[in-house]
N, C-alpha and C positions, 0 to 999 in steps of 0.2 A: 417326920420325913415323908415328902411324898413318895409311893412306890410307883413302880413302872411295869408295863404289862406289855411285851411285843403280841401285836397283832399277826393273822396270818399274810404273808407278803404274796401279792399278785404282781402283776406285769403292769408297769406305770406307763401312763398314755405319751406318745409323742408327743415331744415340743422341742421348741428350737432352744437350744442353749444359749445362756447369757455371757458364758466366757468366768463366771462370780458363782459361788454357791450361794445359796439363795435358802432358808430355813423357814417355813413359816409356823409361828405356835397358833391353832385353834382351842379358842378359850371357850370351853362347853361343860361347865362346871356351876355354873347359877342354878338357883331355885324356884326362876320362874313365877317367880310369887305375883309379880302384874297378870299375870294369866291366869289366873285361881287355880285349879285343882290339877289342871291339865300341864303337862311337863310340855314347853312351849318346842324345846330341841326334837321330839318324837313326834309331832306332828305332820300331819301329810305335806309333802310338796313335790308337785310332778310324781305322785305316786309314791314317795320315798318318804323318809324318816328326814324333819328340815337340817339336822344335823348331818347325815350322809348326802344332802344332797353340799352342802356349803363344801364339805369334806372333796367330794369330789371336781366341784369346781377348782380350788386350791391347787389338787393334782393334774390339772390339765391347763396349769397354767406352767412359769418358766418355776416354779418354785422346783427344788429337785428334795428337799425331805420334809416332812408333814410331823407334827406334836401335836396329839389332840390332849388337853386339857379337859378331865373329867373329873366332877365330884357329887353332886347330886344323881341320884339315882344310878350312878356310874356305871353300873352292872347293863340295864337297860340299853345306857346311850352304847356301852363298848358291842351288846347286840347291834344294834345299828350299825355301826362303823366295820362291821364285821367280813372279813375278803379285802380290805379296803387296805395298800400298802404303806401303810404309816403307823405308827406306834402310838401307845396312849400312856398317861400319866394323871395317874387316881391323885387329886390333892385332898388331903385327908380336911384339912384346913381349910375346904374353900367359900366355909361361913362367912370368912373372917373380912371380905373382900375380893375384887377383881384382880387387885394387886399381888396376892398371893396367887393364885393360877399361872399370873405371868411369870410370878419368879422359878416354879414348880417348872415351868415349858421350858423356861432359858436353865434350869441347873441341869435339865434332862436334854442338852444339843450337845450330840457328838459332835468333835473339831471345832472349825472356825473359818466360820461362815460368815461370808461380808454384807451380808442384810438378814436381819429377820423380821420380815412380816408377822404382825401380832392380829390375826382375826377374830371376829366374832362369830359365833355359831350359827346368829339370831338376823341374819341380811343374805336370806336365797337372791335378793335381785341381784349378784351379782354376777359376773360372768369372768370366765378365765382371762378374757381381755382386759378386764379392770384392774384384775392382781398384777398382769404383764407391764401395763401405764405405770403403775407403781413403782414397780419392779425398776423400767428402765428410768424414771425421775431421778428414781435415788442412785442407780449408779452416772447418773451424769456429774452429777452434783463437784463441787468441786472440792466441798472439806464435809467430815462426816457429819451431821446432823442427825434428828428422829422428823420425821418426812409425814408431813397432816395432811392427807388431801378434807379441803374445802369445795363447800358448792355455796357461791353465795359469802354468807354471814355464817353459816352450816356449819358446824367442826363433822368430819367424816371420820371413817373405817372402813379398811383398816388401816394403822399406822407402819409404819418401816422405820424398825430399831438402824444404826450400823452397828456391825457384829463382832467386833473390835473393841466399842464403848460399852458393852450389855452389861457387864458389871456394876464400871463404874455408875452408870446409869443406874440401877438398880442402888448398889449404897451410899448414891446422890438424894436419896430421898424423893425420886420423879416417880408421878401417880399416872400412869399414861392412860387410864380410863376414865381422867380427870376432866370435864369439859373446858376445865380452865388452865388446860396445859399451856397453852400458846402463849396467856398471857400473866405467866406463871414462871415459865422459862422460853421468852423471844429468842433468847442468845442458843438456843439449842435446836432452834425449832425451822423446819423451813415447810413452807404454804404451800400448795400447789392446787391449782383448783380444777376441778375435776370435770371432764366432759358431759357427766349424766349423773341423775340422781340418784345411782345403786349405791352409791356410798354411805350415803345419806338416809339411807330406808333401812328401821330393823324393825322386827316384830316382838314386840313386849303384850301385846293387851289382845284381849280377844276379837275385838272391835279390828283392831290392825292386822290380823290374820285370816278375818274376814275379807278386809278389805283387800289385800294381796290374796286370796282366794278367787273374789271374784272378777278382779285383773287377766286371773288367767282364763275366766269363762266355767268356773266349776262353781 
């Protein structure tokens, strides 16, 4: 069973309310292993650990509660995430797949929240604007679907469970870290394609962390 570890709770950034509670899980439980030795989530960005910084974009968007999903080095990443008002959740299991993290973050959401945003740890380019795009897609929508922004040909992240289906979803057998969701399950699934490429950017390899490194001028 995954355990659960409240964080200490700070004071959450203004934003405008959606009207919909809004959940997002952060999946920061990988091994990093494209990166070699180096734990990809603790690396520098904008000064911070790349995991606290994803973390805090999250919180400065419409999202109103935060799941961080940890399993590798967990002790470490929960240093990081540390002041930051959101909770974490050790998947003890998070060898075993992505798919386990996700169900660890959804068995761990108080109530019943009409979206949950499923992030990954491993795309600083995003910004709180992106999650908000998201965010308001899927509540326009007119029947609940799992919400993929695209760029392009691109399958993007993060995705938007509705928060009502997460179950059934879950022991429907859907792989949502799958690249082949879309056309795996169409009938579930709705497109939407994305204004900029921060969806579409994550850092896996050393080379690519470079390269968003020297993006920014360091």
């Amino acid at each position: 069973m995954p355990s659960t570890t409240d964080l200490t709770m700070a004071s959450r950034p203004e934003s405008e309310p959606t009207g919909a509670q809004i959940t997002a899980i952060l999946l920061a439980a990988g091994q990093s292993t494209r990166m070699g030795a180096r734990n990809k989530l603790l690396l520098d960005v904008g000064g911070q650990p790349m995991v606290r910084h994803v973390a805090e974009t999250l919180l400065a968007s419409h999202v109103d509660a935060v799941i961080a999903v940890l399993g590798h080095e967990h002790t470490a990443a929960a240093e990081a995430l540390g002041g930051l008002p959101l909770r974490t959740v050790v998947n003890r299991d998070h060898a075993s797949g992505q798919m386990s993290s996700v169900r660890a973050g959804i068995q761990a959401i108080d109530g019943d929240p009409a979206a949950i945003v499923v992030a990954l740890a491993d795309q600083p380019a995003l910004e709180p604007a992106d999650i908000d795009f998201l965010i308001d897609a899927f509540l326009a929508l007119q029947e609940p679907k799992i919400l993929v922004p695209v760029r392009g040909r691109q399958r993007g992240n993060p995705i938007v469970l509705p928060g009502a289906e997460r179950h059934r979803l879950l022991d429907g057998g859907f792989n949502f870290g799958c690249r082949n969701l879309i056309e795996r399950h169409p009938e579930a699934v709705f497109k939407i394609e994305v204004p900029n490429p921060h969806y579409v950017q994550d850092i896996d390899t050393p080379a690519a962390y470079d390269t968003w490194m020297q993006s920014l001028g360091r």
